[in-house]
C-alpha positions as CSV (number, residue, x, y, z in Angstrom):
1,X,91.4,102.7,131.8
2,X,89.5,102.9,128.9
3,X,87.0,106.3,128.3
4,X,83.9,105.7,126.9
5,X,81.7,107.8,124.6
6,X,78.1,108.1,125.4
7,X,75.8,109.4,123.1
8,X,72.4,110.8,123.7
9,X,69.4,110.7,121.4
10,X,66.6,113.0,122.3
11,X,63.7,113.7,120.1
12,X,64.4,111.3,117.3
13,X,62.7,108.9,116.1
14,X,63.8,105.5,115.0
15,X,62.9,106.1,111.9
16,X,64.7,109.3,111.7
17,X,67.7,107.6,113.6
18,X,67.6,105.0,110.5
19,X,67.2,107.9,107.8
20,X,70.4,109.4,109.6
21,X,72.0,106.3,109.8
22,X,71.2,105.0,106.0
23,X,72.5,108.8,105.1
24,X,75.8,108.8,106.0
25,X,76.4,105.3,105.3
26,X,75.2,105.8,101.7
27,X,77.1,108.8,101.2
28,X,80.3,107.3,102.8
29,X,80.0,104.3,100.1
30,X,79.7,107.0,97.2
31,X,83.0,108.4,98.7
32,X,84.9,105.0,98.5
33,X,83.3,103.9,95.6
34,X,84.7,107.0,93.6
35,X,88.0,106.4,95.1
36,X,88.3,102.9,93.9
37,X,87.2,104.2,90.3
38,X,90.2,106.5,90.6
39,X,92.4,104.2,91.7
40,X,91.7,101.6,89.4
41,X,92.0,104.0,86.3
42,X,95.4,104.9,87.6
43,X,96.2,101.1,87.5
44,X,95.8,101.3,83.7
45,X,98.6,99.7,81.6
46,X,100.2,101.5,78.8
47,X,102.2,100.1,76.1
48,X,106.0,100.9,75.4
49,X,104.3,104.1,73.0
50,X,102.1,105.3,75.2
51,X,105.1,105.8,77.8
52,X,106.9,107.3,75.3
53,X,104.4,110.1,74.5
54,X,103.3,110.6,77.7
55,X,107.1,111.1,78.9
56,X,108.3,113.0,76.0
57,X,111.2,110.1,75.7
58,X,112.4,108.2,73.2
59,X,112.4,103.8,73.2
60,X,115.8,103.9,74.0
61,X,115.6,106.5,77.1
62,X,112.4,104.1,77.9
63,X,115.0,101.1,77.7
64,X,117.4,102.5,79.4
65,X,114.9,103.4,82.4
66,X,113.4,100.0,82.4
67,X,117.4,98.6,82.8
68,X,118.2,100.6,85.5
69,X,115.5,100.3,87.3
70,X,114.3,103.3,87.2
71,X,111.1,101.7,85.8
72,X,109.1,98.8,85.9
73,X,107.6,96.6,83.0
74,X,105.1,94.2,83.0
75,X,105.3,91.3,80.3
76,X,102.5,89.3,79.4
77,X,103.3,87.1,76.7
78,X,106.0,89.1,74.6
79,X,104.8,92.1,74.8
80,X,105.4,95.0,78.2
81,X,103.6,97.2,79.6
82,X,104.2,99.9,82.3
83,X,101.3,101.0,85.0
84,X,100.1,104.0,84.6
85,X,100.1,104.8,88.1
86,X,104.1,104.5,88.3
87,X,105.0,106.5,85.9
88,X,102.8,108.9,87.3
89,X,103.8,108.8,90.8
90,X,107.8,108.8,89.3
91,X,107.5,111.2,87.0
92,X,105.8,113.6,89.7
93,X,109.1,113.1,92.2
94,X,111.2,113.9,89.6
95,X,109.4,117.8,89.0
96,X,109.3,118.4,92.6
C-alpha cells in the first residue's frame, strides 16, 4: 500500500499559489543553471602545456601518464588534449 501526501491550502489565493509556485521553480532553474555553467567549465580542454603547468610535470612525466593510463588524451586532428575535469578529479585522489 501506497501512502499518500495530502496537502492543504488555506488562505491563499491562486494568484499567490502561482507566485509561490513560479518562485521556487524560478529559483530551482537558477540553481541548475549555475551547475551546468560549472560543470561545463570543468569540461574545458587543455593543451599538453597547459597540463604541464597546472601539474608541475614535465612532457615526458605527462607522456608517461598518458601511456600508462594514468591519463587520458583527446586527439583531434594531430594535436591532444586532456579535460580539465580529469585532471582535476585525479590529481585531487592523489593529495588525499
Amino acid at each position: 500500500m501506497e501512502t499518500q501526501k495530502i496537502l492543504q491550502i488555506q488562505n491563499v489565493t491562486a494568484d499567490q499559489l502561482r507566485e509561490l509556485v513560479s518562485g521556487a521553480v524560478k529559483s530551482e532553474l537558477s540553481s541548475l543553471r549555475a551547475e551546468l555553467a560549472q560543470q561545463e567549465s570543468k569540461d574545458k580542454l587543455l593543451s599538453p602545456d597547459q597540463v604541464c603547468e597546472l601539474l608541475g610535470i614535465s612532457k615526458v612525466t605527462l607522456w608517461n601518464y598518458q601511456n600508462s593510463g594514468k591519463l587520458t588524451a583527446y586527439g583531434i586532428g594531430a594535436k591532444r588534449y586532456y579535460k580539465e575535469s580529469e585532471i582535476l578529479n585525479r590529481s585531487l585522489k592523489q593529495q588525499k
